[in-house]
N, C-alpha and C positions, 0 to 999 in steps of 0.2 A: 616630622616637624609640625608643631602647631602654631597658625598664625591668629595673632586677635589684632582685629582692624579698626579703629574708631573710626564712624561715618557721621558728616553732620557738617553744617555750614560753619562757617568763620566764625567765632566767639564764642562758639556753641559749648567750650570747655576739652574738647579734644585733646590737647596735648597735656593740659593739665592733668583730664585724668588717666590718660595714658602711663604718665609719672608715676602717679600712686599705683595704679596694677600691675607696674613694672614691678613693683617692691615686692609682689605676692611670694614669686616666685626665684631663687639668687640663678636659676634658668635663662631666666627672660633676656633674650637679648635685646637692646635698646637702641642700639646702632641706629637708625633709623632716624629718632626722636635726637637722636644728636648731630647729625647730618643735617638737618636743617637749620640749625645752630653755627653752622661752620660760616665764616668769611667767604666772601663770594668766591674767590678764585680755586680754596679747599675744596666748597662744596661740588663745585661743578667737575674737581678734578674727580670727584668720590663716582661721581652720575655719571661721568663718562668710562670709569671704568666697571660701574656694574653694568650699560648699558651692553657693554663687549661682550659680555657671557648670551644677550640673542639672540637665536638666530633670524636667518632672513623670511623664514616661513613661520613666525611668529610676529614678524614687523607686519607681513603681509596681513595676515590676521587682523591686526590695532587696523590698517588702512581701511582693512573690509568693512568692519564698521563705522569708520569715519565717514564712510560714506551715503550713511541715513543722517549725517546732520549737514547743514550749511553754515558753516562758521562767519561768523562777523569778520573776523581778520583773518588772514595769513598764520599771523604769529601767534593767532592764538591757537589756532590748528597747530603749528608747530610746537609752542609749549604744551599741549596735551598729548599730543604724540611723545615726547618726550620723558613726559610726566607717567605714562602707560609703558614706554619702555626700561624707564629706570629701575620701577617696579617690578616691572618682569625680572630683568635683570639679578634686581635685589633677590627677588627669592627664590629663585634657581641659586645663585651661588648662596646664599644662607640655609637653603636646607640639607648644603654638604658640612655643616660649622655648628649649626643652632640646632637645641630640641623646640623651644618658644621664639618666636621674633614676636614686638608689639610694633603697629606701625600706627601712621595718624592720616596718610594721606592713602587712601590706598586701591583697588580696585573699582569699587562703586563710587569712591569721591572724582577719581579721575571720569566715570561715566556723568557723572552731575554735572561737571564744569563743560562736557558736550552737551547738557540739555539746556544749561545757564546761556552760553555762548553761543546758541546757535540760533542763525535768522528764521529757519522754517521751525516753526511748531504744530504743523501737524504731520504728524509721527505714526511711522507705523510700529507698533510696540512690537508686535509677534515677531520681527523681522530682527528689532535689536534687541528682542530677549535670546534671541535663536543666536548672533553673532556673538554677545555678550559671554553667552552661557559657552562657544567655542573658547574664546582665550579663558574664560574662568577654568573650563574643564580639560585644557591642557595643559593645564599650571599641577593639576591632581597628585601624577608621579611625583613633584617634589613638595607636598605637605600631609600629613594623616589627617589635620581639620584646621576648616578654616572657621573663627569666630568673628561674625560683625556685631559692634555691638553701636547700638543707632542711638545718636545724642537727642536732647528735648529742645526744643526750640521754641525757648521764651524770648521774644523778640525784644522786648525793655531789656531784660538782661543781657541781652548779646548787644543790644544799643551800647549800653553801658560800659561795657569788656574794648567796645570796638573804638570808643570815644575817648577811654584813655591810652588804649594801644596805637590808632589811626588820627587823632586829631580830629580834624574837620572833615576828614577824610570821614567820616563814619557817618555825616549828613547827608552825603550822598548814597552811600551803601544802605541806608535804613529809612529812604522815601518810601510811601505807601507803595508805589506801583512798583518799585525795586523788591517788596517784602513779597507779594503778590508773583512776581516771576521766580522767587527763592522757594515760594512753597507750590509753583506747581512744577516747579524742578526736581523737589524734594517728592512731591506724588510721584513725579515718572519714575524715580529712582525704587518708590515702594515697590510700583508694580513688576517692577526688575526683580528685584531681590529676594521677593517674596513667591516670584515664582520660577526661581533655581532649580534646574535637575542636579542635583548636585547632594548626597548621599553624606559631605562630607562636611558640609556647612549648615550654621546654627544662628540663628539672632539671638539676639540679648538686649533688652530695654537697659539702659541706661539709668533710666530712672526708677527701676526696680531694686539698684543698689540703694540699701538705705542705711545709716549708719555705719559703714566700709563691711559693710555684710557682704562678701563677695564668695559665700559658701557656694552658690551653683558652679560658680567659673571654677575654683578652685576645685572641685567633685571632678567637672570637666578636664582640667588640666592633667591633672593627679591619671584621669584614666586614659588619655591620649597621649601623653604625655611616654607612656612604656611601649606604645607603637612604634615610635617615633624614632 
């Protein structure tokens, strides 16, 4: 199975284009991108039953590294716990079903909302690349490649996206010092990702598509794709 994940903050166009490179391929399962779609009661019925496919020395895992950050809440701890095991969940049982899943929320995003969220910021990086890189590389057996592909972050424009999606709500998301903790979240997140032992994942700019030119991913797909 090959998975492509969009990474990037809220507004940043994610799920939009997740849509369009869903279409590349009639493979691509989408499930995912319409699961968060669902009425609250559907949704949560869908996340508690991918959650069940877990096991308990994978939950132990997500804790291990919960425990390089200090959460602001409770609950936020608990929804990223949650948000880390859905995911898991999801693609262990989708790589018995699917050759492609696209997803929008996905490994590194759930590690972002631990660097967003959390009170201490000084970070030992080697320590959560090393714990990181366990749950990424036990996921291995169930995918042939994983693709992240990293959105751009034009902050007017994600103003703009979040102001008519959030109201007023977006005045507070896009203060100077709020922008400020978003992009050294989005560094911790480089330094993550960019240095994966992991033989079976690719970055992809985002902004390297240029006119729905999506010949590399496609090369990609096309060749992973018969692993799979």
């Amino acid at each position: 199975m090959i998975i492509i994940d969009y990474f990037g903050f809220s507004g940043s166009g994610k799920s939009f284009s997740a849509k369009e490179i869903s279409k590349l391929n009639l493979k691509i399962d989408f499930q995912f991108l319409l699961i968060n779609k669902y009425a609250n009661f559907k949704r949560l019925f869908y996340k508690i039953y991918f959650i069940s496919f877990v096991k308990i020395s994978e939950l132990k895992k997500v804790l291990d590294l919960h425990k390089c950050f200090t959460f602001e809440k409770k609950i936020i701890k608990f929804k990223n716990l949650i948000s880390f095991l859905y995911l898991i969940g999801f693609i262990k049982y989708k790589s018995k079903v699917s050759k492609i899943i696209i997803i929008d929320h996905g490994l590194m995003q759930c590690l972002l909302s631990c660097f967003l969220f959390s009170k201490n910021k000084n970070y030992n990086y080697d320590i959560i690349l090393k714990k990181f890189n366990i749950i990424f590389n036990f996921l291995n057996k169930h995918y042939n490649f994983y693709t992240l592909i990293l959105m751009e972050h034009n902050w007017d424009l994600i103003s703009k996206r979040l102001r008519k999606r959030d109201g007023n709500k977006f005045k507070y998301l896009m203060n100077k010092s709020n922008i400020q903790l978003y992009e050294n979240a989005l560094a911790n997140c480089n330094f993550i990702y960019k240095n994966l032992t992991n033989d079976n994942f690719k970055l992809f700019l985002h902004q390297s598509f240029k006119n729905d030119n999506y010949i590399e991913l496609k090369i990609l797909l096309q060749k992973y794709e018969k692993k799979s």
